[in-house]
C-alpha positions as CSV (number, residue, x, y, z in Angstrom):
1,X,-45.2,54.8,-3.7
2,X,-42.9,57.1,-5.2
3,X,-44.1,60.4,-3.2
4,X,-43.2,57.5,-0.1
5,X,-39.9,57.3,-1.0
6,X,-38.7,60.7,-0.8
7,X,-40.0,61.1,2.5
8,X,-37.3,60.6,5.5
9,X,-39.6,58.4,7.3
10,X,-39.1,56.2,4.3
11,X,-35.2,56.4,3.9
12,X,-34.9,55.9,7.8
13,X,-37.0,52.4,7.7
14,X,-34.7,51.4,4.6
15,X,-31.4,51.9,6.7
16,X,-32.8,50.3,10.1
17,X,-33.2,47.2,8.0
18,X,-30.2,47.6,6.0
19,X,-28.4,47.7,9.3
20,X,-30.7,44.9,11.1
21,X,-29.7,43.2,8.4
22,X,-26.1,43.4,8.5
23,X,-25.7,43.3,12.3
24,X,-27.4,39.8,12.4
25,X,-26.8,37.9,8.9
26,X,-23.8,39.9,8.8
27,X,-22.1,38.4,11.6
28,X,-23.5,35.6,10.8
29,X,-22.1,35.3,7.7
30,X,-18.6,36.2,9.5
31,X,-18.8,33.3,12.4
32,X,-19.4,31.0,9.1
33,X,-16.3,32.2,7.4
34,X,-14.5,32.3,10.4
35,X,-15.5,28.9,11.6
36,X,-14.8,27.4,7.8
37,X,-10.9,29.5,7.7
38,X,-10.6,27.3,11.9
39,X,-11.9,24.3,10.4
40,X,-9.7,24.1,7.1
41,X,-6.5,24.9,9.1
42,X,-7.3,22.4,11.9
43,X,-8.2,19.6,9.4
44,X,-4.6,20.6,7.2
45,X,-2.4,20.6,10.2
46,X,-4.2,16.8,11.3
47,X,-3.4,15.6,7.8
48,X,0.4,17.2,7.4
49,X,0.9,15.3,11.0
50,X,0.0,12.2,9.8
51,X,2.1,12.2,7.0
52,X,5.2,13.7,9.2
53,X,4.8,10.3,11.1
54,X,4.7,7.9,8.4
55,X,7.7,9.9,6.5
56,X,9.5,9.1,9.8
57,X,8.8,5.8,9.8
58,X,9.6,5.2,6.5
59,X,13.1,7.1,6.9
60,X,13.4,4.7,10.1
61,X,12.8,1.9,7.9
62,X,14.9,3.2,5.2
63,X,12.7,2.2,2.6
64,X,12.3,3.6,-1.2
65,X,12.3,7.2,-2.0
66,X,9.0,6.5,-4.3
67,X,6.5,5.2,-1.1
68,X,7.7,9.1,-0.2
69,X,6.5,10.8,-3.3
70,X,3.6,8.7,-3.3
71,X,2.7,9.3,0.7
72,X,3.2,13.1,-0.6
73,X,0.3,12.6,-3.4
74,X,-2.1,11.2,-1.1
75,X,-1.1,14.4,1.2
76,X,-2.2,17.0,-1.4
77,X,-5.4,14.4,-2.2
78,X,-6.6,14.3,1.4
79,X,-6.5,18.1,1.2
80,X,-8.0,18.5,-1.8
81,X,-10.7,16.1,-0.5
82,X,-11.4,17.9,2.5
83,X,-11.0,21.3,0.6
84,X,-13.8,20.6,-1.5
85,X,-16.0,19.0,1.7
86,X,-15.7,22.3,3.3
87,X,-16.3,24.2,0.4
88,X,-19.3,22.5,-0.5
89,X,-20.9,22.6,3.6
90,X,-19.3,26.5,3.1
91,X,-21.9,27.6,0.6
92,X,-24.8,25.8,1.9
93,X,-24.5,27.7,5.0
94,X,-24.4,31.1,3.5
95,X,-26.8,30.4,1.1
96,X,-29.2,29.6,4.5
97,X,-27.6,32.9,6.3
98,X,-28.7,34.8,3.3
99,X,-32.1,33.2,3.2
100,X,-31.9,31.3,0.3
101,X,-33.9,28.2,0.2
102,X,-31.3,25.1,0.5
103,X,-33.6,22.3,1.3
104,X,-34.4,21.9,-2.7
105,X,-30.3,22.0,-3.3
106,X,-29.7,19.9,-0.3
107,X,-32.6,17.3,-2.0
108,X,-31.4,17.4,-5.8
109,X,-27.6,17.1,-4.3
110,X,-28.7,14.2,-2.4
111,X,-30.4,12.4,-5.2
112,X,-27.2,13.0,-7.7
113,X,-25.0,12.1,-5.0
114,X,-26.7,8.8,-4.6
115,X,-26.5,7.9,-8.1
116,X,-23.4,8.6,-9.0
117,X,-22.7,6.5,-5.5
118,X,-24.3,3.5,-6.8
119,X,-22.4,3.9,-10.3
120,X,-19.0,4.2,-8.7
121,X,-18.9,1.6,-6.2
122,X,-16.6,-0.3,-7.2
123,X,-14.4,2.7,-8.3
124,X,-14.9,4.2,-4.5
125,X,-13.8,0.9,-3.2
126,X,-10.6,0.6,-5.4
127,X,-9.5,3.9,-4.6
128,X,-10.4,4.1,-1.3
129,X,-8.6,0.2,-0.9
130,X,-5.2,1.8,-3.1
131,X,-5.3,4.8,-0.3
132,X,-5.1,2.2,2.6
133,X,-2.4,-0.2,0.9
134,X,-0.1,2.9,0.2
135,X,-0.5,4.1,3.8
136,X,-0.7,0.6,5.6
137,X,2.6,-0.2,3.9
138,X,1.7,-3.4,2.9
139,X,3.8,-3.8,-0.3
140,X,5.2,-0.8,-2.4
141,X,6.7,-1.3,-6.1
142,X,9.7,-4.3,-6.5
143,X,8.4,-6.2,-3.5
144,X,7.8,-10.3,-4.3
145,X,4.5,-10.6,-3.1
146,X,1.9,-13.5,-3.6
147,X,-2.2,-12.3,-4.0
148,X,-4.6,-14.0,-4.4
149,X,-3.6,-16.5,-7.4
150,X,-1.0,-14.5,-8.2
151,X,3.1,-14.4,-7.2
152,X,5.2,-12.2,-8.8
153,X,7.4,-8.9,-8.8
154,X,5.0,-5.7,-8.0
155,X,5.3,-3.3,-11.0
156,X,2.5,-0.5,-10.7
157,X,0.9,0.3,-7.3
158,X,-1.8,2.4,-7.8
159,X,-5.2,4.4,-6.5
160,X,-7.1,1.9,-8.6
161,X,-5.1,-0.7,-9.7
162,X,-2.1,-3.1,-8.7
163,X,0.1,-5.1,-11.3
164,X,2.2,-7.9,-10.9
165,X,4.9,-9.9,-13.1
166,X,4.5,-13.1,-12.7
167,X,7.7,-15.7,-12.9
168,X,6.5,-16.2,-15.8
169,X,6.3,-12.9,-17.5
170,X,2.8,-12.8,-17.3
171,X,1.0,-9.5,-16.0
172,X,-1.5,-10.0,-13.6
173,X,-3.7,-6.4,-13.3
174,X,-5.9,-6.6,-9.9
175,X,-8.2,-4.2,-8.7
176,X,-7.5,-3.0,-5.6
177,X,-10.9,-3.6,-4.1
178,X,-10.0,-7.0,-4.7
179,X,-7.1,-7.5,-2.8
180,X,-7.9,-9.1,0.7
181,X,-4.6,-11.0,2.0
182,X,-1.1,-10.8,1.0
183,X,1.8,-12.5,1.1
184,X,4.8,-10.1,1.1
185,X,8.6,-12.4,0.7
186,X,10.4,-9.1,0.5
187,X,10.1,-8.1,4.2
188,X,12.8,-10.9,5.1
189,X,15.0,-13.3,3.2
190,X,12.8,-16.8,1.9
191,X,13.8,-20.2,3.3
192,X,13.0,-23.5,1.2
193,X,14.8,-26.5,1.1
194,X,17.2,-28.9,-1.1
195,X,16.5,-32.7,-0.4
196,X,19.7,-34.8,-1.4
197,X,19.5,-38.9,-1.5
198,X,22.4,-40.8,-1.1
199,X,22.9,-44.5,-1.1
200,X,22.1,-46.4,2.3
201,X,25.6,-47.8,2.2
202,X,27.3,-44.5,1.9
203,X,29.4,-42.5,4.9
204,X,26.0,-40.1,6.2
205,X,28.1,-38.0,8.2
206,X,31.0,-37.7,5.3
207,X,28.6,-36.4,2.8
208,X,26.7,-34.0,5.2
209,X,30.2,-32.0,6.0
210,X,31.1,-32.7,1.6
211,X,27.4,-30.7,0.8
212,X,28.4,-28.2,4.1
213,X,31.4,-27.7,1.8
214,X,30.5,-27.4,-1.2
215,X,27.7,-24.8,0.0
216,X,30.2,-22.8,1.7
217,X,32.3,-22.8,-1.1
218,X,29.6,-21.4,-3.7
219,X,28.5,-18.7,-1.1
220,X,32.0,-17.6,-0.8
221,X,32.6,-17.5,-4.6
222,X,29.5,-17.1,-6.2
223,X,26.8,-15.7,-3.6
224,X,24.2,-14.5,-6.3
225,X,20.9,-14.2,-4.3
226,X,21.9,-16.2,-1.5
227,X,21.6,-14.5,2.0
228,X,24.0,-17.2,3.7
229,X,25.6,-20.4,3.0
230,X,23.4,-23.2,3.1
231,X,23.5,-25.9,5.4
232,X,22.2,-29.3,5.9
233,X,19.7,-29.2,8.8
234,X,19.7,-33.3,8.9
235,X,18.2,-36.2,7.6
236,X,14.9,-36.0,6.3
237,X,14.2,-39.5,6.0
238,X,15.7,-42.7,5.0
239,X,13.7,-46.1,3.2
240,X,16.0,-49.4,1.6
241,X,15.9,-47.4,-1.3
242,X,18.1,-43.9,0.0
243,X,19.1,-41.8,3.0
244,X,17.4,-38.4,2.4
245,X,19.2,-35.0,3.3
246,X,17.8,-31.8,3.7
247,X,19.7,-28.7,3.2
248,X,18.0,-25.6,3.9
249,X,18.8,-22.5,1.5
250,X,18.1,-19.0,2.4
251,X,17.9,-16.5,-0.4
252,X,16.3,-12.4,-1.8
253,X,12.8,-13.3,-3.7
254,X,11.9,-14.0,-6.2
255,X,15.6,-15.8,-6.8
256,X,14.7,-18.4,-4.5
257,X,14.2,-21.2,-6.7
258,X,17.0,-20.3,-9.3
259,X,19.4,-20.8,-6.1
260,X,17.9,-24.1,-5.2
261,X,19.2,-25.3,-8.8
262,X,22.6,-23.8,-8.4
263,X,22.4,-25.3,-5.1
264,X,21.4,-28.9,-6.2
265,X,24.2,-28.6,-8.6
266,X,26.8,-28.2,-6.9
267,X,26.1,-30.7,-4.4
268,X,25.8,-32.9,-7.4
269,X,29.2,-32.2,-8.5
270,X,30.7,-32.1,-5.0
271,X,29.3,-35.3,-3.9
272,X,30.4,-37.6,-7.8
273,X,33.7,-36.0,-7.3
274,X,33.9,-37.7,-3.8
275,X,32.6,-40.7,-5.2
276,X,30.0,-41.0,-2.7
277,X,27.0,-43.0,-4.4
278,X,23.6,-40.9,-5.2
279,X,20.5,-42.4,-4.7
């Protein structure tokens, strides 16, 4: 063996399949890297498109400045995501340019893969669900929002995890895999109403212009979270007992219902100093 390798018959097999070698797993090897650098810059420029978009649409929309830092997070997570993807089918490939034997790695990735899929679930769908509400633009941190059981203020928005304080100070933590309908009530200004009674023998259409008024006259001077004066919208029913007036109140959540007291109250007032008779 050793008197073989010093003959030139020997050294001129070696090189032939050092460069048979080279020439085909070589440029193999070289479409693979080649085809991984394409495939990394496509996939980039798809997800820094995306994001252009929605930053547009949120400067369109003028809303918060942190939906923008957090649309920039999920940016640099899709890439790292698809970074590692590509990595991972990178490696396989030249290991099977090279030779190497991937169906065993393919098989033990598989199996580990599947169990650590079955232990996460949940995780994967919270994460996955906190990706799509940050995107979708559902609700973003301060909105009024009601889910599920809960209705309150939205404090933390996160990958995992959403937290909301209620109206009573109480801190409702939901995972986001659980979160399948909401109610956002800080896309537009909230409507409820304000029902006044008044005695059957009193002047109806006196007291509707006294609460008009009196509602103009607390917009003017003390607007607080009302959105516009309130108004009486007509009479919601009448019995022996009382004539029943409805006044409708606009106002920013989650104010509404301190503005339907202020609201009641100075009706109140208005209407005893007019002497027209409550019911």
């Amino acid at each position: 063996m050793f008197e073989r390798a010093l003959t030139a018959d020997f050294w001129l097999d070696f090189y032939r399949g050092v460069f048979s070698a080279v020439t085909t797993r070589g440029l193999l090897i070289l479409v693979i890297l080649v085809g991984y650098a394409a495939a990394r810059a496509v996939l980039y420029r798809i997800i820094d498109a995306a994001l252009a978009r929605l930053l547009a649409r949120q400067a369109r929309a003028a809303t918060g400045e942190e939906r923008a830092s957090r649309l920039r997070t999920l940016q640099g997570l899709a890439k790292s995501v698809v970074g590692y993807v590509l990595l991972f089918v990178l490696v396989i490939m030249l290991l099977d340019a090279v030779g190497a034997n991937v169906a065993g790695l393919l098989t033990t990735a598989g199996v580990g893969g599947l169990a650590v899929g079955f232990g996460a679930q949940k995780l994967v769908k919270d994460v996955i669900s906190g990706f799509f509400l940050i995107v979708e633009d559902q609700f973003v941190v301060g909105d009024y929002v009601t889910i599920g059981a809960a209705t309150g203020v939205v404090e933390e928005l996160g990958m995992r995890i959403t937290r909301i304080r209620d109206d009573q100070g109480r801190l409702w933590v939901l995972a986001n895999g659980d979160i399948s309908t909401v109610t956002n009530h800080s896309r537009a200004p909230v409507q409820a109403f304000v029902d006044v009674g008044i005695a059957p023998s009193a002047d109806v259409e006196r007291a509707r212009l006294l609460i008009d008024e009196a509602a103009r006259d607390l917009h003017a001077g003390e607007p607080g979270a009302l959105t516009a004066a309130p108004r009486v919208t007509g009479i919601a029913g009448w019995d022996a007992a009382r004539v029943t007036l409805r006044v409708a109140v606009s106002a920013v959540p989650p104010h509404l219902a301190e503005e339907q007291i202020r609201v009641r109250s100075a009706i109140h007032q208005r209407l005893s100093a007019e002497g027209i008779p409550l019911a």
